[in-house]
Each structure stands twice: as C-alpha cells, then as structure tokens.
C-alpha beads as a LAMMPS data file, in Angstrom:
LAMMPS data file: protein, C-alpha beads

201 atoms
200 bonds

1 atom types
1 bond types

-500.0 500.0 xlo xhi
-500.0 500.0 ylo yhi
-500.0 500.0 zlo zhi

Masses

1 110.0

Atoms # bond

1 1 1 -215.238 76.033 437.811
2 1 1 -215.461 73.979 434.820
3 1 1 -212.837 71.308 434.680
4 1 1 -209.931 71.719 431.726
5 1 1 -211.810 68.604 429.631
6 1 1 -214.746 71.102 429.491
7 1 1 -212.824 73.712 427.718
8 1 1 -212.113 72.072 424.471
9 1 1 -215.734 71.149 424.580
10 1 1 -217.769 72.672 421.650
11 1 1 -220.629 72.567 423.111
12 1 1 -219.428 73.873 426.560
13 1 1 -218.180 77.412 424.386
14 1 1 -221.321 77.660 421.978
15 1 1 -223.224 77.977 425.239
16 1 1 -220.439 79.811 426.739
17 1 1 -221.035 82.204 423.585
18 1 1 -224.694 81.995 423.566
19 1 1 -225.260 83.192 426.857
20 1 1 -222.406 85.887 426.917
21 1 1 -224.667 86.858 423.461
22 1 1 -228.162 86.812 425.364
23 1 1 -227.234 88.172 428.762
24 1 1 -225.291 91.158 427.423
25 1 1 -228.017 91.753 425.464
26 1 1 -230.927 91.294 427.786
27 1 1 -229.685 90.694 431.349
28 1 1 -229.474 87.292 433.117
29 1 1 -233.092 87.316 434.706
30 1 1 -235.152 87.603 431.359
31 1 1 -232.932 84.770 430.068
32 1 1 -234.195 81.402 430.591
33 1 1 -232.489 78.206 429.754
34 1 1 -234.354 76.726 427.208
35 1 1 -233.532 79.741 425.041
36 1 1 -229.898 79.490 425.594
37 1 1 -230.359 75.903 424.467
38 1 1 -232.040 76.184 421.630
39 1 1 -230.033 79.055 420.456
40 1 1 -227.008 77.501 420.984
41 1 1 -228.353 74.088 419.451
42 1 1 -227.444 72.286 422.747
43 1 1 -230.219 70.119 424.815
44 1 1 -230.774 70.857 428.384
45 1 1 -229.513 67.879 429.779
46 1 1 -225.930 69.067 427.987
47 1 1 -226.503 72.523 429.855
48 1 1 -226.721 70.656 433.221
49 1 1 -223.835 68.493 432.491
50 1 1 -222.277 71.756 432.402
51 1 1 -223.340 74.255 434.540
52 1 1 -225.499 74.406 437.962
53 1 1 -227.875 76.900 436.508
54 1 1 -227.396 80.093 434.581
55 1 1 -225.924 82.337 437.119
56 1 1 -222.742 79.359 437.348
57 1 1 -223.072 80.238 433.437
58 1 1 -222.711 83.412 434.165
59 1 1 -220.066 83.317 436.148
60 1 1 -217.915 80.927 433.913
61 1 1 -218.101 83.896 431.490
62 1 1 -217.149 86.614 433.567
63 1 1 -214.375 83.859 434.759
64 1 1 -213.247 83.451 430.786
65 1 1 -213.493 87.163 430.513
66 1 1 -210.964 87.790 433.541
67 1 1 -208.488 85.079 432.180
68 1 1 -208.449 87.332 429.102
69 1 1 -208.352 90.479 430.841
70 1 1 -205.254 89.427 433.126
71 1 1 -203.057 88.145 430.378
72 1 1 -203.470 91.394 428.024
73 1 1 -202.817 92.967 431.172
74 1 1 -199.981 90.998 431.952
75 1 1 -198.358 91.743 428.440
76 1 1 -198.634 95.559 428.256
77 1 1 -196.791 95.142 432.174
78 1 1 -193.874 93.064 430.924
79 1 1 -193.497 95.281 427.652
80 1 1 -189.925 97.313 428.085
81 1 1 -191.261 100.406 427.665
82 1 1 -191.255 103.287 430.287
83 1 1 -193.443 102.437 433.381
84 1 1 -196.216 106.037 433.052
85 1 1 -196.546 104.395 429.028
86 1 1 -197.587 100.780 430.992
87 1 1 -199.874 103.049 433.184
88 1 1 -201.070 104.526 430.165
89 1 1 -202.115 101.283 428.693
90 1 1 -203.347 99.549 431.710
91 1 1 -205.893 102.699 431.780
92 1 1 -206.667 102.384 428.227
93 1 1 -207.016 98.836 428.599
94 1 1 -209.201 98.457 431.536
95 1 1 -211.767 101.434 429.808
96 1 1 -211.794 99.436 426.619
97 1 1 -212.471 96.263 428.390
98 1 1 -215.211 97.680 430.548
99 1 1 -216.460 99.032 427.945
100 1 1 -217.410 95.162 426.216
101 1 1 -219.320 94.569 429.439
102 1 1 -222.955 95.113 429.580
103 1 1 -224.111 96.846 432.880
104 1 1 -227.619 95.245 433.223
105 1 1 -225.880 91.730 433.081
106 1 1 -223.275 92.813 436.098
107 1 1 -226.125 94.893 437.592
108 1 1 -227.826 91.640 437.847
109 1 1 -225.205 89.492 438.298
110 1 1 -224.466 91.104 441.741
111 1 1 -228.020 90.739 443.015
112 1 1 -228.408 87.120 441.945
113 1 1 -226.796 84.872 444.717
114 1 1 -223.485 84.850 447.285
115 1 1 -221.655 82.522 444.510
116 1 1 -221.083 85.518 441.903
117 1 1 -219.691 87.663 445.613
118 1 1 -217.627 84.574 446.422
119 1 1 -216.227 83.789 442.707
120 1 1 -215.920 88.115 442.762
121 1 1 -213.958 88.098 446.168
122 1 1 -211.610 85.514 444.422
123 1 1 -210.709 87.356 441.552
124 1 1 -210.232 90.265 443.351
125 1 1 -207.349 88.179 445.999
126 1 1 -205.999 86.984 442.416
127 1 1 -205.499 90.036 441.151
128 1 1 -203.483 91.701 444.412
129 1 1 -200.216 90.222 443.547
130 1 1 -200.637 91.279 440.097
131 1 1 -201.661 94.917 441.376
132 1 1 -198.598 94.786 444.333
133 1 1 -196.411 93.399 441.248
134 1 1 -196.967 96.958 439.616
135 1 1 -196.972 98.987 442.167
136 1 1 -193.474 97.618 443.510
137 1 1 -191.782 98.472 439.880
138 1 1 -193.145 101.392 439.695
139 1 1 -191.681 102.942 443.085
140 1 1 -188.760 101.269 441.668
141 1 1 -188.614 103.325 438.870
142 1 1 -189.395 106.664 440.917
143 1 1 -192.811 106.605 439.332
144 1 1 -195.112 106.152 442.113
145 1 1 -194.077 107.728 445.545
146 1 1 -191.738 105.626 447.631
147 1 1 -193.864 106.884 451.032
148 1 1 -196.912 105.375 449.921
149 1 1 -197.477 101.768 451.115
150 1 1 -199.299 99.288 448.512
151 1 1 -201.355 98.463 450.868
152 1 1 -202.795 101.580 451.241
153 1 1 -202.839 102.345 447.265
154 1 1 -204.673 98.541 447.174
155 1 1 -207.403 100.101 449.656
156 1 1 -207.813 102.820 448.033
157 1 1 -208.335 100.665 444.719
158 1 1 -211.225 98.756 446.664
159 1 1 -212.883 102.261 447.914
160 1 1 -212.606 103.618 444.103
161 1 1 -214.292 100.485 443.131
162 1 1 -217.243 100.853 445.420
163 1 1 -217.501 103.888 443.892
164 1 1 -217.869 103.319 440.662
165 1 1 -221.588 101.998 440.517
166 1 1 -222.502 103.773 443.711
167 1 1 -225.997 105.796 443.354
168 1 1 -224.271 108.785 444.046
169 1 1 -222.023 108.693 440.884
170 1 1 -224.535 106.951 439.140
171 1 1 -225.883 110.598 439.364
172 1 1 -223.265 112.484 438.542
173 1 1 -221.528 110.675 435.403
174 1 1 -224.773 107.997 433.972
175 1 1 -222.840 106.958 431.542
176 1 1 -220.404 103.879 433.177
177 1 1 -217.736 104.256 430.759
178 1 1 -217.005 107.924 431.714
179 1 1 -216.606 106.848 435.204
180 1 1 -214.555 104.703 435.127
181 1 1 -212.557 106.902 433.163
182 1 1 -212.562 109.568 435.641
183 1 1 -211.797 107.172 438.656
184 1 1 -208.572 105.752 436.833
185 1 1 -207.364 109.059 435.813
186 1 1 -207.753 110.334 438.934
187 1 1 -206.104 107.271 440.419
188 1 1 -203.625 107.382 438.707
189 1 1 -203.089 111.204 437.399
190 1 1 -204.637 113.538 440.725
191 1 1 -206.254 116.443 439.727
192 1 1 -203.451 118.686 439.099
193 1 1 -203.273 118.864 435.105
194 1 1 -200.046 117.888 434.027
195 1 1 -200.255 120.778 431.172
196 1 1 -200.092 123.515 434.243
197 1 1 -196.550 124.513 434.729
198 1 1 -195.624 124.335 438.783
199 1 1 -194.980 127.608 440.527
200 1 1 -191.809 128.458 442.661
201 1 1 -192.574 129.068 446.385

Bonds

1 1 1 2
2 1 2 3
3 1 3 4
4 1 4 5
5 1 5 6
6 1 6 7
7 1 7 8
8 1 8 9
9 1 9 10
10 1 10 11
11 1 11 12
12 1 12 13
13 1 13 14
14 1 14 15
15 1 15 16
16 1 16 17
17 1 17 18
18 1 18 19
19 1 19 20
20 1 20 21
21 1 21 22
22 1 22 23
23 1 23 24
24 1 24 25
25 1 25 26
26 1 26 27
27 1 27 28
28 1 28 29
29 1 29 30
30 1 30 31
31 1 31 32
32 1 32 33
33 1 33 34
34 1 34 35
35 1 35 36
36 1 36 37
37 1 37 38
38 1 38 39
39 1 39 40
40 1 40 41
41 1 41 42
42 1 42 43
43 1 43 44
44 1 44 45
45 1 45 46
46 1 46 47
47 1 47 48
48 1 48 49
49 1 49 50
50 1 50 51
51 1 51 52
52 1 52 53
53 1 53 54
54 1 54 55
55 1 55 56
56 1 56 57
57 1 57 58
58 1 58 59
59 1 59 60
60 1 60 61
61 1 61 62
62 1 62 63
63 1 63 64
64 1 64 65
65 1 65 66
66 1 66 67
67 1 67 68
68 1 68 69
69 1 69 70
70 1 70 71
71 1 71 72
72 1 72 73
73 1 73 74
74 1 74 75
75 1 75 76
76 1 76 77
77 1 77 78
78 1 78 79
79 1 79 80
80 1 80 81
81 1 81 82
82 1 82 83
83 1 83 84
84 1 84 85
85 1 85 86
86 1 86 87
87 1 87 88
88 1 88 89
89 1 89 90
90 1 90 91
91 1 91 92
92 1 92 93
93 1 93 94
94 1 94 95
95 1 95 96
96 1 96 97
97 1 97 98
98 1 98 99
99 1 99 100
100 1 100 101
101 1 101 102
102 1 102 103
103 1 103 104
104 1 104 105
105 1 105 106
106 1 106 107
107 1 107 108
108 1 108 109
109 1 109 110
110 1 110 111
111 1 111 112
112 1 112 113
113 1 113 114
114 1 114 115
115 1 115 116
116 1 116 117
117 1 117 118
118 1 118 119
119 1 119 120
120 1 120 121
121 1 121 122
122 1 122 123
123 1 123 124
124 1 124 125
125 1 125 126
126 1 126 127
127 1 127 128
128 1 128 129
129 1 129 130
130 1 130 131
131 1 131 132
132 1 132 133
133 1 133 134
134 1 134 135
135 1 135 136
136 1 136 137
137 1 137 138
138 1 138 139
139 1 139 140
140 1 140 141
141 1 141 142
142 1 142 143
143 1 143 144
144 1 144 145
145 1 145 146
146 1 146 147
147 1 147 148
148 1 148 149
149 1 149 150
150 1 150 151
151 1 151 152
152 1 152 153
153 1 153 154
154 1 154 155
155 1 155 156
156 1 156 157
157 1 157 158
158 1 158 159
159 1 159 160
160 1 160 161
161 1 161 162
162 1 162 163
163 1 163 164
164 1 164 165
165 1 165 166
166 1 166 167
167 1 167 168
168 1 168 169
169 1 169 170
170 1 170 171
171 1 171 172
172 1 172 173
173 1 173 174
174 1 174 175
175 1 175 176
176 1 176 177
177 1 177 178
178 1 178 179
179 1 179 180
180 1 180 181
181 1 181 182
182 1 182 183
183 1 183 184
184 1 184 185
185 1 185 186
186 1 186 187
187 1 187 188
188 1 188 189
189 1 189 190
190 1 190 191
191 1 191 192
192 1 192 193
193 1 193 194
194 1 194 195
195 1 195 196
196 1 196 197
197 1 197 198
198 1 198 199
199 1 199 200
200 1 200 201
C-alpha cells in the first residue's frame, strides 16, 4: 500500500481519480497507462513512482474506497438509535455503496492477478471484528437470536457473498444492484414478511 507521504500527494489522487474515472467507465484491461497519464496530466515515470502497474492502481482505489466504506459504516453503528434502525442503514448503506461500483472493473479486477485475492482476503479479515462487533450488540439487545453463534452468521456472510456474482444468480436477478438487495434482506429479514400477522398454534 501506498505509504502516508503518498496521500497528500496531488499527483498520487489525480491518478487515483483518473483511473477510478477510466476503469469504472471502461474496465481495467482496455485501460492502458499512458492514457491514465495523460489524462491525469502526470508522466509515466510519476505513475511508477507510484504504483507497480495498474492493477496495484486498482487496488489502491478499491483500498480508498473500503476506508470510506468502513468509517460511514462505523458511524451509522455507533449512532444511539435502536439496533433494527442501524440494520436498516447498514443495508441501505452497503446497496448505495455497491451501487457506485462498476461491475466490469470488479469483474476484471478478480481475474487479473492473486494480489487483488490477497489485498481482497485482507479486507475481508479486517472487516470480521467490525462484523462480530455488530453482531455481539445486537444479541445484546435481543435483536439477533442469542442461539446463533457469529461464527456461523460470519459463514454464512462468506456463502451469501459467493453468491452474489455466481452464474446462477447472475441468471436470475442481471441486474447486481437487485441482488444484493435481495441477499441483505434476506440476511437480515428471512422470508417471512414482517406485514403478515403470526398465527396461534
């Protein structure tokens, strides 16, 4: 990762910028370098004293994007408001974030090399505490059943995740924004609707 000098480096966030701009847009593979740089006004020798290649370019803005996405995260889960209205807007949150994301740059992005599955693994350990964290207050609170161990609602995050861009879904909700909308509700909801009233035995 880029070292903390780097970040206060205008150069090092116009091509930060420019290639969040160019690979949303277009993917990472039809990219090239020299068009980042000249876009972003920067020569290639500045690129390199930056980044590896453009994958590590990549990856430094997914890495930005993550640093954003915990800390809004980590606000609405410190707000003192009722625990379902946090789960409420960590849902909301998480579809609106996806939602910036461009699926042929993360389509790519996982087929490029074993960094981007090495920096993904990482996030994913870095965001288990935060997950465990939530999950702890809100058994607390008699929100989320006391049998169920985290670890188990942590694994089922993972298997939910695999399913989100699996071929098979891909088929039954295209559009990526809907499922991941029906995963989380479903996560985090069932499929009872809550409208229904229950029935005595």
């Amino acid at each position: 990762m880029a070292s903390e000098s780097f970040q206060d480096n205008k150069k090092y966030q116009d091509l930060l910028a420019t290639g969040k701009e160019l690979f949303f847009k277009h993917g990472i593979k039809r990219i090239t370098i020299e068009e980042i740089c000249e876009k972003a006004g920067v020569s290639k020798m500045t690129f390199y004293k930056f980044f590896r290649n453009k994958e590590d370019l990549g990856i430094r803005i997914l890495s930005q994007i993550n640093d954003r996405i915990l800390a809004e995260q980590d606000e609405i889960m410190t707000q003192n408001i009722p625990f379902i209205d946090k789960t409420r807007g960590i849902i909301n949150h998480l579809i609106k974030t996806h939602e910036e994301l461009a699926d042929i740059f993360l389509d790519e992005m996982w087929g490029s090399n074993e960094d981007f599955l090495i920096f993904f693994n990482s996030l994913k350990k870095g965001s288990y505490q935060m997950v465990s964290n939530f999950i702890a207050q809100g058994q607390k609170e008699g929100v989320i059943r006391k049998s169920l161990k985290p670890e188990m609602i942590l694994y089922l995050f993972d298997v939910f995740q695999g399913m989100l861009n699996s071929e098979r879904m891909k088929e039954i909700a295209p559009d990526p924004h809907e499922r991941l909308d029906s995963i989380l509700n479903f996560i985090f909801y069932g499929i009872i609707d809550s409208s229904v009233k229950k029935v005595n035995a």
